[in-house]
Wavefront OBJ file of the C-alpha trace (Angstrom):
o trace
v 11.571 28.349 -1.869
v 14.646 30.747 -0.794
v 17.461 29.380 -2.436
v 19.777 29.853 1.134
v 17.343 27.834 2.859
v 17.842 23.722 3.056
v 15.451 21.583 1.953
v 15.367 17.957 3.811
v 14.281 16.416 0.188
v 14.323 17.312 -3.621
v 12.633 15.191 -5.821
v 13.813 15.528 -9.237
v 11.059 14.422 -12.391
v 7.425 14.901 -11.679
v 6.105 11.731 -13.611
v 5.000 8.889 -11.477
v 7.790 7.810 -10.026
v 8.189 11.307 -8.463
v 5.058 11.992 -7.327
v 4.174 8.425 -5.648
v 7.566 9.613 -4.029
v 5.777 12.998 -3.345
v 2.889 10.808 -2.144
v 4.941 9.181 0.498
v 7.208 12.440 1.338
v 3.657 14.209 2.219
v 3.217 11.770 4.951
v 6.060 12.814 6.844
v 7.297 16.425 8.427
v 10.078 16.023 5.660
v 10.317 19.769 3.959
v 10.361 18.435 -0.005
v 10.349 19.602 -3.440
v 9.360 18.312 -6.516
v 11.432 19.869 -9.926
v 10.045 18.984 -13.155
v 11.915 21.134 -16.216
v 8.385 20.693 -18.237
v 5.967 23.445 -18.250
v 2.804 20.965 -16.974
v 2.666 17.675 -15.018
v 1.876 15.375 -17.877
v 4.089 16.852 -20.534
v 5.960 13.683 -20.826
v 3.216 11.657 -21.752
v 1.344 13.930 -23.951
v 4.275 14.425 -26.165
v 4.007 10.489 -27.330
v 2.490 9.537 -30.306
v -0.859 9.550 -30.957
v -2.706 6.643 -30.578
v -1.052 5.507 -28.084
v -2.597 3.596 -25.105
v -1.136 2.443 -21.589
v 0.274 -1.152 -21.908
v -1.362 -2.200 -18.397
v -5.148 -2.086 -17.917
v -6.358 0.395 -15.920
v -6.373 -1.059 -12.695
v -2.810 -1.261 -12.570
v -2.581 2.340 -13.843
v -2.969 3.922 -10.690
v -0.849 5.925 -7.814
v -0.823 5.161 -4.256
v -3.762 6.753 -2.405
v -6.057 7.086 -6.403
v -7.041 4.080 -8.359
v -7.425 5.039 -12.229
v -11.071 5.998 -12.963
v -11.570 3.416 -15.809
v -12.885 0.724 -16.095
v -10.927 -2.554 -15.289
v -9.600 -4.254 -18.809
v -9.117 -1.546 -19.878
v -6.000 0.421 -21.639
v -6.067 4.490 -20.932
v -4.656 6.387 -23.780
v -1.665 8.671 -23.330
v -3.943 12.177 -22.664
v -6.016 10.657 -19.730
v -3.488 9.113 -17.945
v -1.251 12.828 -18.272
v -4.613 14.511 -17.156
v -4.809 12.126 -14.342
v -1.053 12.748 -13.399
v -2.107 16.328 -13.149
v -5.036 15.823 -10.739
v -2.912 13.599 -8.392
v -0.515 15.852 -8.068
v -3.263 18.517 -7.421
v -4.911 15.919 -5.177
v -2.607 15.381 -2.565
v -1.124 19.094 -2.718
v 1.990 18.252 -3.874
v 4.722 20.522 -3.968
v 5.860 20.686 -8.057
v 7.982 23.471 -9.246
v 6.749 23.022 -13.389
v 9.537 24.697 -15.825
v 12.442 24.168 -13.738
v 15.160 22.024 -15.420
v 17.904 20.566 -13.561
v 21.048 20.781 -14.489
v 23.622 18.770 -12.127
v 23.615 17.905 -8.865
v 26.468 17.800 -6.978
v 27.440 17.109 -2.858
v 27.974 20.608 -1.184
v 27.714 21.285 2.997
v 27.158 17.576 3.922
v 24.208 17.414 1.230
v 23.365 18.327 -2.401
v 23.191 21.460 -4.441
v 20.454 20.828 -7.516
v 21.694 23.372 -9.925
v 18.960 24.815 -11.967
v 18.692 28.205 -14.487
v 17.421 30.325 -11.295
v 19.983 29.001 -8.775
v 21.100 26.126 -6.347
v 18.583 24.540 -4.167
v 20.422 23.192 -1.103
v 18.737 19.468 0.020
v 19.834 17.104 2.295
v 18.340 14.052 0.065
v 18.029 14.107 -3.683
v 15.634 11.455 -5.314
v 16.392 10.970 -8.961
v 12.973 10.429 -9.917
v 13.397 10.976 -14.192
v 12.729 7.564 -15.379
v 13.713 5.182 -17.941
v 13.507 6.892 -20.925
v 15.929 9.779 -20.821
v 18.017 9.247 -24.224
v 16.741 7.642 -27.425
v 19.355 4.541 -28.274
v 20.209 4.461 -31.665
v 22.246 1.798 -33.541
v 25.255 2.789 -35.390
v 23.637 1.457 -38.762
v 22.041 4.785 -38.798
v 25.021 6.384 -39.609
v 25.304 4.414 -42.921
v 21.982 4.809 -43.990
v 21.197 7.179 -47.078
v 20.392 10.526 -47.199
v 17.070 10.934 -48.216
v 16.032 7.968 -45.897
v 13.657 9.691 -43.379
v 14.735 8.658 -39.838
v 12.973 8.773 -36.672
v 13.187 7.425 -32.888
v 10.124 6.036 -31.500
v 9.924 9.088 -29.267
v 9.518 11.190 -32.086
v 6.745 9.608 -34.125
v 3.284 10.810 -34.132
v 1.026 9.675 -36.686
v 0.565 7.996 -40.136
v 0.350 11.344 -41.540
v 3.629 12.463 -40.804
v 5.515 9.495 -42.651
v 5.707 10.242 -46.653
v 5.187 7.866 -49.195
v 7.857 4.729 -49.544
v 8.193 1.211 -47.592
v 8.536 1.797 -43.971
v 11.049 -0.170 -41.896
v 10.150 -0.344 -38.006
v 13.689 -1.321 -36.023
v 12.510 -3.008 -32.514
v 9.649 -5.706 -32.114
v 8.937 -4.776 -28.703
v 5.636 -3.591 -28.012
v 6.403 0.261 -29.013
v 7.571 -1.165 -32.560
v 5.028 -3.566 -33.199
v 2.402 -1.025 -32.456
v 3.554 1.352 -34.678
v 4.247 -1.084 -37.490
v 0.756 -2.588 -37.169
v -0.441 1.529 -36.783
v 1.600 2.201 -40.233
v 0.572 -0.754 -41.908
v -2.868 0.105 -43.214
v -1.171 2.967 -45.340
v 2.193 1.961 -46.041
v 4.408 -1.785 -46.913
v 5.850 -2.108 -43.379
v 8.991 -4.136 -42.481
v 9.993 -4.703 -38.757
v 13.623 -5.989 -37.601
v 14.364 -7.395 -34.348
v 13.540 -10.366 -32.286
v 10.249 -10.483 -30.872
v 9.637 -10.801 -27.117
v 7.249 -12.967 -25.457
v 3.232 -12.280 -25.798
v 1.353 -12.367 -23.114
v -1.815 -13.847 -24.580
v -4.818 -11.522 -23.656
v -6.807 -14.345 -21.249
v -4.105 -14.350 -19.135
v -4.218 -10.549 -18.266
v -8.578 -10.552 -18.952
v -9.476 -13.691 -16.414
v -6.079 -14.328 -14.653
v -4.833 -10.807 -14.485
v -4.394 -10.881 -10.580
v -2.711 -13.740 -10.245
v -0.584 -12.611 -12.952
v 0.308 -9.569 -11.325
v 1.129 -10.826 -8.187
v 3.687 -13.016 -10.232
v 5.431 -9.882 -11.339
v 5.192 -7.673 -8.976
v 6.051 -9.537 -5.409
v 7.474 -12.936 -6.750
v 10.197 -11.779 -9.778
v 12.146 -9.764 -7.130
v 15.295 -9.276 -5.878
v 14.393 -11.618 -2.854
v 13.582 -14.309 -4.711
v 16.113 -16.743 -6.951
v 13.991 -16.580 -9.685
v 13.459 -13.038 -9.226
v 17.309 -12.462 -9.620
v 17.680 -14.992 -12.514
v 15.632 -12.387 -14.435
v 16.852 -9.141 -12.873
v 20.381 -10.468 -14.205
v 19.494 -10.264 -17.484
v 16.309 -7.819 -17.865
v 18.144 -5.097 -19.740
v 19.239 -6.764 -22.416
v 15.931 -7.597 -23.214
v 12.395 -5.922 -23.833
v 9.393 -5.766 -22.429
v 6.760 -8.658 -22.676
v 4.282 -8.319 -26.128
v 0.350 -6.782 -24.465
v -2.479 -6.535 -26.521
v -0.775 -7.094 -29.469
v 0.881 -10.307 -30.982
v 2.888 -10.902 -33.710
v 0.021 -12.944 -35.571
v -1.664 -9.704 -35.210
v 1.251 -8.495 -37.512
v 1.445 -11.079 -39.730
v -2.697 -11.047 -40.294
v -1.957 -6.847 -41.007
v 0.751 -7.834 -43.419
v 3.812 -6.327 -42.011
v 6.798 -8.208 -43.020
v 9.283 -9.666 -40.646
v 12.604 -8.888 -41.840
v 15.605 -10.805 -39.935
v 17.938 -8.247 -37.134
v 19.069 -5.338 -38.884
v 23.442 -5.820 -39.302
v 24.150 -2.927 -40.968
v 23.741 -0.851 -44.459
v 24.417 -1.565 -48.015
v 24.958 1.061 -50.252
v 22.850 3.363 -48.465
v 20.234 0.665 -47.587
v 19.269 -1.185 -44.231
v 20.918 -4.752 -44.771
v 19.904 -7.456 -42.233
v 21.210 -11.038 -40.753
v 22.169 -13.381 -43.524
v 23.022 -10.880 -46.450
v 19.769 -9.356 -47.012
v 19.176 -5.936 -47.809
v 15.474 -3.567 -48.456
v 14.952 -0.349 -50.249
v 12.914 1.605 -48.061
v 11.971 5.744 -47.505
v 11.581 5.859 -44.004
v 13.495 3.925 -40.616
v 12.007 4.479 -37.466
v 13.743 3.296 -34.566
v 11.861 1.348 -31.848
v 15.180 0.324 -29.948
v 14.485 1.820 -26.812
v 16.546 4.229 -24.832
v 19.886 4.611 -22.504
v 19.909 6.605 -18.821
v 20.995 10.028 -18.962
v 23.277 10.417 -15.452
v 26.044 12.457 -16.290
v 24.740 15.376 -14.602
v 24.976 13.920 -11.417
v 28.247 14.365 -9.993
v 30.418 11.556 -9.002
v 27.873 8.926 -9.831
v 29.675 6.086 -11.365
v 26.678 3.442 -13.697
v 27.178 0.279 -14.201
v 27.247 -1.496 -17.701
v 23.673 -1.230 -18.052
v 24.303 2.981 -17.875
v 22.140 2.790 -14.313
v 23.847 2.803 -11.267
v 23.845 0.197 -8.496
v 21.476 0.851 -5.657
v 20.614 -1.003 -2.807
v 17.080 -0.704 -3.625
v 17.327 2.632 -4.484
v 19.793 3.952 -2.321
v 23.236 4.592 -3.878
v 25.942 2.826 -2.036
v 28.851 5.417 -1.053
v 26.809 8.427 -1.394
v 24.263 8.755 1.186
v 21.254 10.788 0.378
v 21.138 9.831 -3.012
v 17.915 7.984 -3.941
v 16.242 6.667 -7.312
v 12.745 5.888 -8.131
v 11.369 4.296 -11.317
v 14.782 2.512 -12.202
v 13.748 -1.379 -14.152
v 13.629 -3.566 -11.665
v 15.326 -1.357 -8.945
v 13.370 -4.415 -6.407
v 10.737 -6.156 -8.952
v 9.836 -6.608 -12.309
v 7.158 -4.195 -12.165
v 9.516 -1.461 -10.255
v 9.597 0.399 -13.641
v 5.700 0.180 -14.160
v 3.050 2.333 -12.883
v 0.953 -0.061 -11.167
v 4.798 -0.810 -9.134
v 6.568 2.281 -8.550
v 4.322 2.963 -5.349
v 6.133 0.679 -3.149
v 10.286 1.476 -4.060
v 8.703 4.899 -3.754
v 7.472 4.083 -0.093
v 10.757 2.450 0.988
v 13.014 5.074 -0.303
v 11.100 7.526 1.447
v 11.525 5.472 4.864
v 15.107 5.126 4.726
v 15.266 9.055 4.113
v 13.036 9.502 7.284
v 15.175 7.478 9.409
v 17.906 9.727 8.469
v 16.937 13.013 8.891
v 17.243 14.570 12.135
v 13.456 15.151 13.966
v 10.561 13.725 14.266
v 9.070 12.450 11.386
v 6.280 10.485 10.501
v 7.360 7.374 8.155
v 5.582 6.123 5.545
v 4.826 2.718 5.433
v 7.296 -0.036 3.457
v 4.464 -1.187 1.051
v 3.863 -4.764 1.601
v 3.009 -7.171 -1.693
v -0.702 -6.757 -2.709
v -2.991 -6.424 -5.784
v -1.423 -3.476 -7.126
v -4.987 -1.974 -7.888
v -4.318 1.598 -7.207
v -5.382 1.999 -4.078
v -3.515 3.106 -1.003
v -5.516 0.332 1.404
v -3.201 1.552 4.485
v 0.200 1.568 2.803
v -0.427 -1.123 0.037
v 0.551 -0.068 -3.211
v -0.237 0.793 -7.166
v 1.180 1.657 -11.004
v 1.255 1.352 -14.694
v 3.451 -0.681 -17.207
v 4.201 2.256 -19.894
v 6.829 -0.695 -21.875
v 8.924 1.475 -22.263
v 6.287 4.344 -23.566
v 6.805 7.231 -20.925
v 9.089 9.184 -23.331
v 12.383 10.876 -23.274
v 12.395 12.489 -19.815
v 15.809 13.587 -18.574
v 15.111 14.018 -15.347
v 15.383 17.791 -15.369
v 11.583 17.421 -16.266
v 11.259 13.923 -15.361
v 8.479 11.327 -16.811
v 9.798 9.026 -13.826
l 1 2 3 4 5 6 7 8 9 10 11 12 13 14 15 16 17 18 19 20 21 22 23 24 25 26 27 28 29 30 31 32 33 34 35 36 37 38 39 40 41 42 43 44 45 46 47 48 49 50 51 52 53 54 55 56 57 58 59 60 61 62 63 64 65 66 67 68 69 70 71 72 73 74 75 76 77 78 79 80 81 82 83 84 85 86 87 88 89 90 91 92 93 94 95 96 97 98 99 100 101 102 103 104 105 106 107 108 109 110 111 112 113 114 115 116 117 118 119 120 121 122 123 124 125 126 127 128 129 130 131 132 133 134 135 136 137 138 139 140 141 142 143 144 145 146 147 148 149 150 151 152 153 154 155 156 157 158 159 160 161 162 163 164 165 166 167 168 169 170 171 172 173 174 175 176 177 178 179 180 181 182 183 184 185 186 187 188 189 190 191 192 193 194 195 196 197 198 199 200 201 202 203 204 205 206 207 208 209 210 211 212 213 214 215 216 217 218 219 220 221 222 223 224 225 226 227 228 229 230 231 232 233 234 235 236 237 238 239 240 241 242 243 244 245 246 247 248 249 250 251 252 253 254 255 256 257 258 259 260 261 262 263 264 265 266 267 268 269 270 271 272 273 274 275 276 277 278 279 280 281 282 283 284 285 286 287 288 289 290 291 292 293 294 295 296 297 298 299 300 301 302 303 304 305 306 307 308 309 310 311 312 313 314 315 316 317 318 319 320 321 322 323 324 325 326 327 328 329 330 331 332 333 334 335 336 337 338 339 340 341 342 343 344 345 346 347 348 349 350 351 352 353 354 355 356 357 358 359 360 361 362 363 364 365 366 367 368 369 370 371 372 373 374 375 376 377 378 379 380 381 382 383 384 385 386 387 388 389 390 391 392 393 394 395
C-alpha cells in the first residue's frame, strides 16, 4: 500500500472480529486493510496456555461464509481454531498486513492517520477490531504480596510444568480460573478466590444448545428490556461456567477460599480475616481495554467507549468490532461477532462516496457458522483470546 494513497477502510487486529469485518468489507468496492502487529494470523491464540480448548462447541466456532470443521459438541483446542483463523483469512483473500503494530490513530484530512513503525496509512474509516483482552487486570493485593511468591496473569500461564513446588492460589472463578485450578490440581494443593459465576449445566448446551443460543445471541440485546437489564451490568461480572462446574472442583479437591481482601505479612489474606501460605498466585481476573492510543477517544467507566452499535458518537468513521455486548450477549463471542461485523460494515458503505456493494445487516439465526445469504456465526473464547492490543489484534 503507498503510504500517500487513502484507503476507504483500515481494520486494525486480525483475530475474528477483524476478519468477519474483512469478510463483510470484501463484499463491497470498499479499498480496506487489515493491520495485525503479530507475525501470523493466529498468534493470539496460540500464545494461550496449553490445554486450552474453545468454551463454545464447535458449531458456534465459526466465521461468516466457513462453519468450523468439527464435529458439533465439540470444544476445538486453541491450535486448530488459530490454524483455522489462518485459512479463513487465506480463504476469502483477505487483505492482512502480519507484523505491523499500530501505534495511534489520530483524525488528519477529514479521516484517520494509523501510525505504524513504517509510516502513516491515511483511511477514511478505522475499525478497532483488537478485542477484549488487551491489558491483564491485576488487583492491587499484588503489590503486597511477598517476594518469593511466584506471580502470574492468566495470559501468561502455560502448563503444570512451569509452576514450582508450593500451594497454588488461582484468583478468579470464572471459567479461565477454574480451568486452570482444576488443570493444577492433580500436581499441586490448589486454592481459588472469587465468586463463582453461573454453570451452564452441559444438557443444556448438548440437547438444547440451539435454543440456547438463540437466547443469547438475538434475545439478550440491546433491543430487548431484558437484553439491557444485563448489558447494564455485564462488566462487572464474568462469563457463564462451560464444561466445567464447581462440583467438578470440589470432586478434584481444590479448595474454595473466600474473595481475596488483601495481604498479611507477605501472604494473600481473604474476606473474614483469613490468610494462606502459598508459593505461587496466578491471576484469573480478567483484563481492562487498552484505548489510549486512539486519539481523542474518551471510555466510559467500564474503560470501553460508548458506541452506537459500534459506531463512536462524535467521531465519524470510527468503528469497533468484538467489544462485550457492543449489540448482544454473544457480540464478544465467535459464534456472534459476524453480525456487529456486518452492520458496521453497512453504515461505512453508506458513507463512502461511490458505488458500493453493502453487505447484508445479519438477521438473528442459528449462529452455526455458515454465511446462509448474510446470516451469521462465532465462538465464545470467555474471555480466553489473550492479550491483544489491537496493534496485533486477537479481536
Amino acid at each position: 500500500m503507498n503510504q500517500n494513497s487513502q484507503l476507504d477502510v483500515v481494520v486494525i487486529g486480525a483475530g475474528q472480529a477483524g476478519l468477519a469485518s474483512g469478510y463483510h468489507l470484501a463484499r463491497t468496492n470498499l479499498r480496506f486493510e487489515i493491520l495485525e502487529g503479530a507475525p501470523r494470523v493466529g498468534d493470539c491464540w496460540r500464545g494461550r496456555w496449553d490445554s486450552l480448548q474453545l468454551f463454545t462447541p464447535a458449531q458456534h466456532d465459526g466465521l461468516p461464509g466457513l462453519p468450523f470443521p468439527a464435529a458439533r459438541n465439540t470444544f476445538p483446542g486453541k491450535e486448530e481454531f488459530a490454524a483455522y483463523l489462518e485459512r479463513y483469512a487465506a480463504r476469502f483473500r483477505l487483505p492482512v498486513r502480519t507484523g505491523v503494530r499500530v501505534e495511534g490513530v489520530r483524525p488528519a484530512g477529514g479521516g484517520f492517520a494509523v501510525d505504524t513503525p513504517a509510516g502513516a496509512v491515511r483511511t477514511r474509516n478505522v475499525i478497532v477490531a483488537t478485542g477484549a483482552n488487551a491489558l491483564p487486570r491485576i488487583p492491587d493485593a499484588a503489590a503486597g504480596l511477598d517476594a518469593g511468591i511466584q506471580q502470574l496473569h492468566s495470559s501468561r500461564y502455560r502448563s503444570p510444568a512451569d509452576i514450582p513446588d508450593g500451594d497454588v492460589l488461582v484468583v478468579g472463578a470464572g471459567t479461565s480460573g477454574a480451568e486452570i485450578a482444576l488443570e493444577l490440581s492433580a500436581g499441586h494443593r490448589v486454592l481459588l478466590s472469587g465468586r463463582p459465576t453461573p454453570h451452564i449445566p452441559d444438557p443444556v448446551l448438548r440437547y438444547a444448545g440451539g435454543a440456547y443460543w438463540r437466547f443469547v445471541h438475538s434475545v439478550l440485546t440491546l433491543r430487548t428490556p431484558v437484553g439491557r437489564k444485563v448489558a447494564a451490568g455485564f462488566h462487572e461480572r464474568g462469563a457463564p461456567l462451560i464444561r466445567i462446574s464447581m462440583q467438578d472442583l470440589d470432586r478434584a479437591g481444590v479448595a474454595r477460599v473466600p474473595r481475596l481482601t488483601g495481604t498479611t505479612d507477605g501472604q494473600p489474606a481473604f474476606d473474614g480475616g483469613s490468610s494462606a501460605t502459598v508459593g505461587t498466585v496466578i491471576w484469573a481476573t480478567g483484563y481492562r481495554p487498552d484505548l489510549d492510543w486512539i486519539d481523542g477517544l474518551t471510555p466510559a467507566p467500564s474503560g470501553w467507549p460508548e458506541t452506537r452499535r459500534g459506531a463512536v458518537p462524535g467521531t465519524p468513521g470510527l468503528y469497533f468490532v468484538g467489544m462485550p455486548f457492543q449489540y448482544a450477549l454473544t457480540s464478544g463471542l465467535i459464534g456472534g461477532v459476524g453480525r456487529d461485523a456486518a452492520y458496521v460494515v453497512q453504515q461505512i458503505a453508506k458513507r463512502v462516496p461511490g458505488p458500493s456493494v453493502v453487505a447484508p445487516v445479519l438477521q438473528p439465526g442459528n449462529g452455526d457458522g455458515e454465511d446462509r445469504g448474510g446470516r451469521e456465526a462465532e465462538h465464545s473464547g470467555g474471555g480466553h483470546p489473550g492479550p491483544e492490543r489491537g496493534r496485533g489484534g486477537h479481536g
